[in-house]
C-alpha positions in Angstrom: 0.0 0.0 0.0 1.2 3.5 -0.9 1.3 6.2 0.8 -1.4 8.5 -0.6 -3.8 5.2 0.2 -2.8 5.3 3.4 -3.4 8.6 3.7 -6.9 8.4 2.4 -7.9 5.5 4.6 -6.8 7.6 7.7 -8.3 10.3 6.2 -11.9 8.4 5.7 -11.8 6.7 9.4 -10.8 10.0 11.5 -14.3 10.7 13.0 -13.5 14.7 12.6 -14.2 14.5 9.3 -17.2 12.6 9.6 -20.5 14.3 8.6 -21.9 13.6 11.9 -19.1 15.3 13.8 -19.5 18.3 11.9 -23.2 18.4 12.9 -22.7 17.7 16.8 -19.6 21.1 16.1 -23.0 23.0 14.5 -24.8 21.9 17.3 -22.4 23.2 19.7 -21.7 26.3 17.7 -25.4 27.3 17.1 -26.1 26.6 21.3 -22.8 29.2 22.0 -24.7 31.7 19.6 -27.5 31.4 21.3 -25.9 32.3 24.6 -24.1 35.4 23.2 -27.5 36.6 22.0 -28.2 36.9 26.0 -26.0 39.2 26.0 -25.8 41.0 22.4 -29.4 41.1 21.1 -29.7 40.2 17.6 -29.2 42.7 15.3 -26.9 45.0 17.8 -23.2 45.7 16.1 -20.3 44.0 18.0 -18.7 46.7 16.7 -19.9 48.8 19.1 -19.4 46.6 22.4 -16.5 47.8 24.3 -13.5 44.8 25.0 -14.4 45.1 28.8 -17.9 44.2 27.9 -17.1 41.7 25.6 -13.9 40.0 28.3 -17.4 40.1 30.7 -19.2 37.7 28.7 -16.3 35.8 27.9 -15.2 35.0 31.7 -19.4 34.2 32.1 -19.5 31.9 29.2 -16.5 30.4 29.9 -17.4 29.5 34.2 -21.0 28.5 32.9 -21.4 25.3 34.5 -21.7 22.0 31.9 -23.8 19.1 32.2 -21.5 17.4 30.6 -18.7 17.9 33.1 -21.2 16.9 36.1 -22.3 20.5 36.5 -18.5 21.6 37.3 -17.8 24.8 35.3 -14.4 23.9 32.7 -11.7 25.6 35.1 -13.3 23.3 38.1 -13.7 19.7 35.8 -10.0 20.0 34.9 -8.4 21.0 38.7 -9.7 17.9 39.4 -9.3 15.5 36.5 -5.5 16.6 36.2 -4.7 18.6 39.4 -6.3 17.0 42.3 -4.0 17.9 44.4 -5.4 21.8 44.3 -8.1 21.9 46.9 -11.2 24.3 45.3 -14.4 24.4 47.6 -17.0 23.5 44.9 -19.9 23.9 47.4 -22.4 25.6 45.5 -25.7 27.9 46.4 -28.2 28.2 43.2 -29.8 31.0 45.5 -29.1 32.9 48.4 -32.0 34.1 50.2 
């Protein structure tokens, strides 16, 4: 076998290039949209949105909490998947009264 077959069966198995990759990556994009637009109704220019504005909903996207991750935002799932040893108090309130 050659290597430009090779290449093409590597190229055929790698599931990033499979069509139902890119539609779970649409999926994901199209849900991030969705929670800009929380922030930035549509049809308002991001031209016009300062950088401190747009760092703000940055750092809140980014500590958003992910089912995914058992409700642990990315920062916290990663501490203590590869960092255990750093001790974070993950006791969480949902509402203070």
């Amino acid at each position: 076998m050659d290597e430009s077959m090779l290449y093409e069966q590597i190229h055929y198995l790698c599931p990033s290039t499979s069509s139902v990759c890119r539609l779970r990556e649409r999926g994901a994009n199209e849900n991030m949209n969705g929670l800009i637009r929380q922030y930035v109704p549509k049809g308002s220019s991001f031209e016009d949105l300062t950088d401190e504005y747009i760092e703000l909903i940055q750092n809140k996207l980014n500590n958003r909490p992910r089912k995914r991750l058992g409700f642990l935002t990315p920062i916290e799932y990663f501490i203590t998947k590869f960092a255990p040893d750093i001790k974070l108090n993950f006791n969480k309130v949902a509402f203070v009264t």
